[in-house]
C-alpha positions in Angstrom: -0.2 21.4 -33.2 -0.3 20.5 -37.0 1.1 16.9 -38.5 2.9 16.5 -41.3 4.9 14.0 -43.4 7.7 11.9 -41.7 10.1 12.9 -44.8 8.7 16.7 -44.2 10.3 16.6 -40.5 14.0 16.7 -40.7 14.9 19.8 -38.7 11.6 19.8 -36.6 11.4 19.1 -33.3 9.4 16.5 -31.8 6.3 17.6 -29.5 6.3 14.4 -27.7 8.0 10.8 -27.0 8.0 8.3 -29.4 8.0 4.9 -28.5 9.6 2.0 -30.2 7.8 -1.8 -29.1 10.2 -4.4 -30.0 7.5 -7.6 -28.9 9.0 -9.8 -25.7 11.7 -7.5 -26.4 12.1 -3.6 -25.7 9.1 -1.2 -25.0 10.5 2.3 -24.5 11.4 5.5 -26.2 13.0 5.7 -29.2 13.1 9.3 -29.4 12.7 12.2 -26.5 10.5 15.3 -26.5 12.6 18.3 -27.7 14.9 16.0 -29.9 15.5 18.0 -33.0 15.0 15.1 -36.0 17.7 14.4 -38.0 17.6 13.0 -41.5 19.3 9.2 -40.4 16.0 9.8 -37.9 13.7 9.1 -41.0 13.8 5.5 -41.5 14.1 4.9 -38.1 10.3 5.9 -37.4 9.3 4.5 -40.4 10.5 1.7 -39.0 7.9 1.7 -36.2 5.2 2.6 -38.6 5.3 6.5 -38.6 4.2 8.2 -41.4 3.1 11.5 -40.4 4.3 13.2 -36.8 3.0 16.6 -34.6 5.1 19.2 -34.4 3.5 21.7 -32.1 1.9 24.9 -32.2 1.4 26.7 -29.4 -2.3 27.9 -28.7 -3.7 29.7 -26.2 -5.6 27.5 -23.4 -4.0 24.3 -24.0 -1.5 22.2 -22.1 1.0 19.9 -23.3 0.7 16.7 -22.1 3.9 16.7 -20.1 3.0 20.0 -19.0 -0.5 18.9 -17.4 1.1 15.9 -16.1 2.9 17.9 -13.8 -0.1 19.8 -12.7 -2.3 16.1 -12.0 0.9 15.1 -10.1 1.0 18.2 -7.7 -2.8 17.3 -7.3 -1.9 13.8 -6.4 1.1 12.9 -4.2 1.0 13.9 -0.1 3.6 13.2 2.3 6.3 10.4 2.1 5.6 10.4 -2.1 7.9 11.2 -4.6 7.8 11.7 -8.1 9.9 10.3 -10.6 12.3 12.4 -11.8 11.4 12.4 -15.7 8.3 12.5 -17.3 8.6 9.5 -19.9 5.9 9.5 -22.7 3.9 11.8 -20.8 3.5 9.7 -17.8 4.8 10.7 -14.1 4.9 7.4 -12.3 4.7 7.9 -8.4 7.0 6.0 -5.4 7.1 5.6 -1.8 9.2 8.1 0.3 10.0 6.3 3.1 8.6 2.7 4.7 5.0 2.8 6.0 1.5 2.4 4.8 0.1 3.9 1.4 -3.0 6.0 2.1 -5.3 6.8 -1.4 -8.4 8.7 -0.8 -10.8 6.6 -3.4 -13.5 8.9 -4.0 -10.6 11.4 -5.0 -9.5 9.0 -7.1 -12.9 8.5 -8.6 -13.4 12.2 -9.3 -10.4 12.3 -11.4 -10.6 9.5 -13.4 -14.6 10.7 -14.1 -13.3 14.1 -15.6 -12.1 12.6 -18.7 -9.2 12.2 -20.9 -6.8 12.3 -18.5 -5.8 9.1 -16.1 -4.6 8.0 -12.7 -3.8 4.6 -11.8 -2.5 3.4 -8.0 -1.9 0.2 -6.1 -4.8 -0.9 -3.4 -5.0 1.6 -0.1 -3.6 0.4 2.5 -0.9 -1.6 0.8 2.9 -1.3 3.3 5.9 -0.4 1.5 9.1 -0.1 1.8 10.6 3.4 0.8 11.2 3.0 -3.3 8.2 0.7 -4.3 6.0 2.1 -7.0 2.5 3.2 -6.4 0.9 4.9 -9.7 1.0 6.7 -12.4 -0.8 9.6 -14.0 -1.2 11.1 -17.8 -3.9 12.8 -20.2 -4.8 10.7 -22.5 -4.5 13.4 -26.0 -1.1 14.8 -26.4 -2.7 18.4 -26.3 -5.4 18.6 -23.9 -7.5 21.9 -23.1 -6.4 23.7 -19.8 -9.9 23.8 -18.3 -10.0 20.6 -18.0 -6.9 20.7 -15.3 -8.6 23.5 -13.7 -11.5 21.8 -13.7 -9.7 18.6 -11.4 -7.5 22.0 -9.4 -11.3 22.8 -8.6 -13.0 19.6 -8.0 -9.7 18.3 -5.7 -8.5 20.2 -2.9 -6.5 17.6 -0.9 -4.1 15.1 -1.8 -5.0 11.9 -3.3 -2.3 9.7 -2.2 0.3 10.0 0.7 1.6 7.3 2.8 1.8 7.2 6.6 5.5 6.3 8.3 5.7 2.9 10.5 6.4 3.9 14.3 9.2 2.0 16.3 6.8 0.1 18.8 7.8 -1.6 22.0 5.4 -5.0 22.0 4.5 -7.4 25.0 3.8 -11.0 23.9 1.8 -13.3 25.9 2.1 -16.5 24.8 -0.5 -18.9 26.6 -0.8 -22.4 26.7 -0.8 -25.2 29.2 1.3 -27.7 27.0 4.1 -24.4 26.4 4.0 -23.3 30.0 4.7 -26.9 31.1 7.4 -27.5 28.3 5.5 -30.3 26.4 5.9 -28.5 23.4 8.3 -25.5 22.5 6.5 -22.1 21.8 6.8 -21.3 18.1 5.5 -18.5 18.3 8.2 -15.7 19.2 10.5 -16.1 16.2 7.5 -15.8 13.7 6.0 -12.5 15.8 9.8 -11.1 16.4 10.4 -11.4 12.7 6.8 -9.9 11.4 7.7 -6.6 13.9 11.1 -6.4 12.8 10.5 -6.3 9.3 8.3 -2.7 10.4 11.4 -1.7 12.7 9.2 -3.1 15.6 10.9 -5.3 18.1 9.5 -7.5 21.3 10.5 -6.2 24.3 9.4 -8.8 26.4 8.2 -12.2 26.5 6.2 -14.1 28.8 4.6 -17.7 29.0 1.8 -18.6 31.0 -0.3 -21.3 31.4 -4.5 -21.0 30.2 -5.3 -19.5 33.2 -7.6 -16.3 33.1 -6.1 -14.2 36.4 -2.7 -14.9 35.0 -3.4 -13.4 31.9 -5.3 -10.5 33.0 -2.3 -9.5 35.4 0.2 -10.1 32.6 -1.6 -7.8 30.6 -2.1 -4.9 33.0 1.5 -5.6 34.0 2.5 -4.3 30.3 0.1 -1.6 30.8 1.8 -0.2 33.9 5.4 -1.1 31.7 4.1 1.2 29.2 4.6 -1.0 26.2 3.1 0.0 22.8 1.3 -3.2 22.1 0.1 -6.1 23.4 0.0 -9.3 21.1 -1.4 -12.7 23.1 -0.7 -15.3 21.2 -2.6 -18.9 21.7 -5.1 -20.2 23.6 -8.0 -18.4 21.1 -10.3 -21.4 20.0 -13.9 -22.1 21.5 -11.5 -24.7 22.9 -12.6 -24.8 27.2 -9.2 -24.4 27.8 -8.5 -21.6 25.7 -9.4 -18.3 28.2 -6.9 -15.8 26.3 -10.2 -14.4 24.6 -12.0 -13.7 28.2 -8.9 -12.7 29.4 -8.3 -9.4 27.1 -12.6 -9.1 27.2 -12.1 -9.1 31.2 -8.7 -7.1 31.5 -10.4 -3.7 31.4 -10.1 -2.9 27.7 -12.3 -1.5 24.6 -13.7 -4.8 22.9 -13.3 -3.4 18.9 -13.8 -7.5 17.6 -13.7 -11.3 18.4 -13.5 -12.9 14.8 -12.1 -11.6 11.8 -13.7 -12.4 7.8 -10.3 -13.3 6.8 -8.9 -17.0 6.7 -6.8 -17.7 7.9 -7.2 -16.0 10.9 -11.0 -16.2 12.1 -10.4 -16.6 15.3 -9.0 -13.3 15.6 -9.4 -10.2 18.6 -8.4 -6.8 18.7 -9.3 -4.7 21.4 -8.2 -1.5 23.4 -7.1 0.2 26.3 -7.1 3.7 26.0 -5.0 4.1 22.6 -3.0 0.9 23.1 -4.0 -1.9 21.0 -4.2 -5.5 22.5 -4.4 -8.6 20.2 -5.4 -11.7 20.4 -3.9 -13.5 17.3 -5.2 -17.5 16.3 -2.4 -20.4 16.1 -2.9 -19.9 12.3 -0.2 -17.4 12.7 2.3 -20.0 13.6 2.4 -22.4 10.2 0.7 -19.9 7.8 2.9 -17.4 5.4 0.1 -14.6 5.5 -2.8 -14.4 7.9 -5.1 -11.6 9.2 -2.0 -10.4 11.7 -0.6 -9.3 8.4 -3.5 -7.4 7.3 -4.3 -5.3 10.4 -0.2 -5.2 11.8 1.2 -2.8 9.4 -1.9 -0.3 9.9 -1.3 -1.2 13.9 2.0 0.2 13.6 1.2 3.6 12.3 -1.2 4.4 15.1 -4.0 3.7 13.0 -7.0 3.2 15.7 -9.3 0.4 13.8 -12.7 -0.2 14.3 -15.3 -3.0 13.8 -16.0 -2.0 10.4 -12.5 -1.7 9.3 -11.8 -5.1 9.9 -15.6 -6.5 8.5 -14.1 -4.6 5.4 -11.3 -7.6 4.8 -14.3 -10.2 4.0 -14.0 -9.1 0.4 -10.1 -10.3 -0.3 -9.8 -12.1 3.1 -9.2 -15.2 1.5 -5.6 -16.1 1.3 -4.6 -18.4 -1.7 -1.4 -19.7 0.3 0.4 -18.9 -3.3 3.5 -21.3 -3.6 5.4 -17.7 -4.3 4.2 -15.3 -1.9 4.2 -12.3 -3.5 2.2 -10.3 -0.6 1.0 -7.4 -0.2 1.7 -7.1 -4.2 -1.8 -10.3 -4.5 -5.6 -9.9 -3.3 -5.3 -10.7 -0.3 -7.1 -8.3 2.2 -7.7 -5.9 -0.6 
């Protein structure tokens, strides 16, 4: 690759994309890799400040940028991840397949990045999407880069860094609990909020039932769904320190795999997730009822792909557990639980 002048180029063909940054504007490419430079092309780059351009020479052992930006994007997307179509200003940018939960392997991640002039960049792990959301982006940073650097990443990374794991259609029981519900006191707010969150993940509630804070009741209730063969369990009120609240001894007493009783994530301390055999049972806080975003946001999604969570997954939310309660919500695009 050798430069010369801008007034030197007309009939050379351009090594790379050349951007044009119009401020609050247009940022984009003026001109494509390949286009053959014309002499009207002149003052249009001196426009953006080009004096001198590349027009490449081919050497052995060196990559193109476009041409090692394919190679870092077949070391980086998995399953249910495609790649854009065109590789603009030497960047492949990288987008959900299908709906479900983006999986990134971090220490992957690291290694790359460590190697050197060359770049990958990714939305938080964990993060659900709905098929065509963006999740990163990769480059080298020179325009010519040497080829053992690539083979040096080819080495280091044998597995994918990035793939993302479908949602599963799950059949749910709620148990909603509460003296003042099962009476009629009060109406039970809770269906349409836990129908809607499902939904949105191609979930639905199969079956509903009310019952009043009584432990037996709620232990039957749940075994009941066992024997139905539902997919999930979600108890809903009743999970305070509160004497009358027994929901919490209920699922502890019901046969089940305690995994936690209290969450690091407000709102939604109060919360319990527990087990029986590979169906999850949980106990989700009021907060779920008037909040936008609580912890049933956080750990549903990964729920729903038969992701089995443990203690130390959910003691992982602490750090981004608080939820600003943002006028515009904009999860899970914000901080919260990442």
């Amino acid at each position: 690759m050798k430069m010369i002048k801008v007034e030197d180029a007309i009939g050379s063909i351009l090594t790379h994309d050349v951007t044009q940054i119009i401020p609050g504007q247009f940022k984009g490419r003026l001109f494509k890799k390949g286009h053959l430079i014309q002499e009207e092309d002149i003052e249009k780059l001196r426009a953006i400040g080009k004096e001198h351009i590349y027009v490449w020479e081919v050497k052995e052992g060196q990559l193109h940028e476009n041409d090692a930006a394919i190679r870092l994007s077949n070391l980086a997307k998995g399953d249910g991840i495609r790649a854009s179509d065109e590789i603009k200003e030497g960047k492949i940018d990288f987008f959900a397949d299908c709906d479900g939960v983006l999986k990134i392997d971090k220490e992957k991640l690291m290694t790359l990045n460590s190697i050197g002039e060359m770049m990958m960049a990714t939305i938080h792990t964990n993060t659900p999407l709905k098929k065509g959301e963006k999740i990163g982006g990769t480059r080298v940073i020179p325009l010519v880069i040497d080829e053992e650097k690539i083979k040096e990443a080819e080495t280091l990374i044998t597995d994918k860094i990035m793939w993302m794991e479908p949602f599963k259609a799950k059949k749910c029981l709620l148990i909603t609990t509460g003296n003042e519900v099962y009476k009629g006191t009060i109406k039970d707010a809770f269906l349409p909020v836990i129908k809607k969150k499902l939904e949105y993940y191609g979930s639905t509630v199969s079956r509903q039932v009310i019952l009043p804070d009584q432990k037996e009741l709620i232990i039957e209730a749940i075994q009941q769904g066992l024997q139905e063969n539902v997919d999930l369990i979600i108890c809903t009120g009743g999970m305070s320190v509160d004497p009358d609240d027994v929901t919490p001894s209920a699922i502890k007493e019901s046969g089940g795999r305690l995994v936690t009783y209290g969450s690091p994530v407000l709102p939604g301390a109060m919360f319990l997730l527990a087990y029986h055999g590979k169906t999850p049972v949980l106990g989700v806080p009021s907060c779920a009822m008037y909040s936008k975003r609580t912890v049933l946001d956080l750990v549903l999604p990964r729920i729903l792909i038969d992701e089995e969570l443990t203690a130390e997954d959910i003691a992982a939310y602490g750090h981004g557990g608080l939820c600003l309660d943002c006028g515009v919500c904009t999860f899970p695009h914000c901080s919260f639980g990442k």
